[in-house]
N, C-alpha and C positions, 0 to 999 in steps of 0.2 A: 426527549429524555428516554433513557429504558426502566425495566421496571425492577424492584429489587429483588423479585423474582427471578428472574433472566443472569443475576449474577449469583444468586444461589444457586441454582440449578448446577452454573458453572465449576461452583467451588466444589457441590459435592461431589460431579462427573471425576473430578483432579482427583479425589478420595477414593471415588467405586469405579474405577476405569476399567470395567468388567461389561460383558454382554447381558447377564443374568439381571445384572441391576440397571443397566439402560432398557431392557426390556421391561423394566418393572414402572419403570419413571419414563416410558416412552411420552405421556400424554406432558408430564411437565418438560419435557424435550421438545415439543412439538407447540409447545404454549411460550417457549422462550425464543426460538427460531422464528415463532410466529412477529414476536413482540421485537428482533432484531430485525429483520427484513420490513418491518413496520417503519422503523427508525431509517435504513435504510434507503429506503422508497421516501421518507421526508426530505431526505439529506441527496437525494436527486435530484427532487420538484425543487428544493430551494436552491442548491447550489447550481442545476441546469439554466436559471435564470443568469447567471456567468460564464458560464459555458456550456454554450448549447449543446457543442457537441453529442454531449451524456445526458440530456433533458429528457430525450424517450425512453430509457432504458429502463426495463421492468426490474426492479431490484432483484430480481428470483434470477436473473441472468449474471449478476454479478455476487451471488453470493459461493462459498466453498463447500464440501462437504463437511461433515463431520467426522465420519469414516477415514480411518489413517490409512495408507497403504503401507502394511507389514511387509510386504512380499521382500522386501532388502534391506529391512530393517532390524537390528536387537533388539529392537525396543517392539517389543510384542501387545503394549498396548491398542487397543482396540479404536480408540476415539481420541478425537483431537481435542483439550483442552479450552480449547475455544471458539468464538465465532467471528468468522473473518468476508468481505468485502470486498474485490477489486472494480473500481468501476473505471471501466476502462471504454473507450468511442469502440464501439463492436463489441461489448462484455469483455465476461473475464479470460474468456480465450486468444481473446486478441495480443498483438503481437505489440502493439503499439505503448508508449507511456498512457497512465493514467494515476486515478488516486486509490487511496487502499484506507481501509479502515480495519482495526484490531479489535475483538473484546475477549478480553483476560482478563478478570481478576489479579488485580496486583502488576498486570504487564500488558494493558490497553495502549494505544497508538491509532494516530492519522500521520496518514501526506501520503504521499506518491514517490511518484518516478520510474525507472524501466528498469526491471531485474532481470540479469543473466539473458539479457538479448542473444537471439542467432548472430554468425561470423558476421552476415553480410550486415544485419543492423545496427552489429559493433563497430564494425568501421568505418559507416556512416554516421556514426552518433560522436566518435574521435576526428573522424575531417570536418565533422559540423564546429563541434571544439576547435580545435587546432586555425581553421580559418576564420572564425565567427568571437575568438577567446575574448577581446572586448567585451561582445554583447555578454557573452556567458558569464563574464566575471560580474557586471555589473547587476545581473539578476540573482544571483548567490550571495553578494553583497549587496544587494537592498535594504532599508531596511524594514520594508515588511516581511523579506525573508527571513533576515538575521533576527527580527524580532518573536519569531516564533521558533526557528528551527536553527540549530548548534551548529549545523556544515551539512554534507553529503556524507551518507556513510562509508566507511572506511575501513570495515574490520578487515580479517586477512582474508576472508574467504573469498571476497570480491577485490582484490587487490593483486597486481600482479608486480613481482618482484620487481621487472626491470621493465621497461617503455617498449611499449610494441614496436614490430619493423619499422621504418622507417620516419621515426621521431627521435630526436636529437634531446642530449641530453639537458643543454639548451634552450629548449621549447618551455617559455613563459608558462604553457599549459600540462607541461611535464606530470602535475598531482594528477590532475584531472582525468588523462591518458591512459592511467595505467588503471584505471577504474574499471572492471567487468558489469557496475552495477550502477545506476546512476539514480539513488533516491535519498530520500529527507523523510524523518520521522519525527514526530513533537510526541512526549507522552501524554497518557493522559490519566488524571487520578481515581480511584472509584468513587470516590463524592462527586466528581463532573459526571462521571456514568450517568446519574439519576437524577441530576440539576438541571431544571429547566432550561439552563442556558448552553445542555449541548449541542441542540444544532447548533445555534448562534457560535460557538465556538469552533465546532468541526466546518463550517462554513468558512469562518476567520481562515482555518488550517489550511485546507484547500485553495482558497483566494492567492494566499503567500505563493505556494506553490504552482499555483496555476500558468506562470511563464517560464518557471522551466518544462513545468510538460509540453507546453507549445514546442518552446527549442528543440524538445528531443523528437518530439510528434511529426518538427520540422524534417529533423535530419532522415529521420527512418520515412517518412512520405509514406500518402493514405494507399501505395498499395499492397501495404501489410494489414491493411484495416479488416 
């Protein structure tokens, strides 16, 4: 569980999204980052017990900044909103699928999957689809998938108008093709934030998902690791 600490803090960063006042609230900044990476680091040690892969990983390697990068942005805000997660086999630099965790106030999230991969682990990740679409279909329709998580996302940012070169319009796995982005999100409430039964749930979340990240881990191969 986190503490309800950790999600004030958050609420009033959204309000004071200024340097003056993160300066002023560094230590409650540092006491909440403290109490995420805590949580974190639990949700390692247990879910690493299923997948090894990510059982060594120091949470301190999978977690993000706080610090926005303005440099291309209108949005001149200084800090990000919230505390975010990828834990991925190699960290959060890695190239490879893994799981991600969210804390937002009001717009918390688990799961996984592989976002806006490079060309080549794109079209590794669509020949893996395309010849494997069976197996892929039946892990997206599971129903410990279906039971936790809506579908793959789909918004338009990740979605490509029309079917990459050399896929017919006819391809069984047509939806899936045109996908830039290959992940599953479940939300999550702020009463589960601070419910003893988050790990136990964000474990659940990850479990569902944990074969498609295999598939996709499959298709892009460990020498992107």
């Amino acid at each position: 569980m986190l503490q309800t600490s950790t999600l004030l803090f958050l609420k009033q960063l959204a309000k004071n999204n200024n340097k003056p006042w993160f300066d002023a609230n560094r230590k409650k900044y540092d006491e909440a980052r403290k109490d995420f990476e805590n949580f974190i680091q639990s949700l390692i040690t247990e879910f690493g017990k299923k997948d090894p892969s990510i059982a060594s990983l120091p949470a301190k390697q999978c977690l993000f900044r706080i610090n926005r990068d303005i440099r291309f942005s209108k949005d001149k805000t200084p800090y990000k909103k919230n505390f975010a997660a990828s834990i991925n086999k190699g960290g959060k630099k890695s190239i490879l699928a893994g799981y991600y965790f969210h804390l937002e106030p009001g717009n918390s999230f688990a799961g996984g999957g592989i976002w806006m991969p490079m060309p080549a682990e794109t079209q590794k990740i669509r020949q893996e689809i395309d010849y494997c679409y069976d197996e892929f279909k039946k892990i997206i329709h599971s129903k410990k998938f279906t039971g936790i998580y809506t579908g793959l996302d789909r918004e338009d940012a990740i979605l490509l108008t029309n079917l990459p070169k050399g896929y017919t319009k006819d391809n069984p796995a047509a939806e899936f093709l045109k996908l830039k982005s290959w992940i599953a999100m479940t939300p999550l409430t702020d009463a589960s934030l601070t419910s003893k039964e988050l790990l136990k749930k964000t474990v659940e979340a990850l479990s569902a998902i944990q074969p498609l990240i295999d598939f996709l881990n499959r298709a892009v191969g460990d020498e992107g690791e």
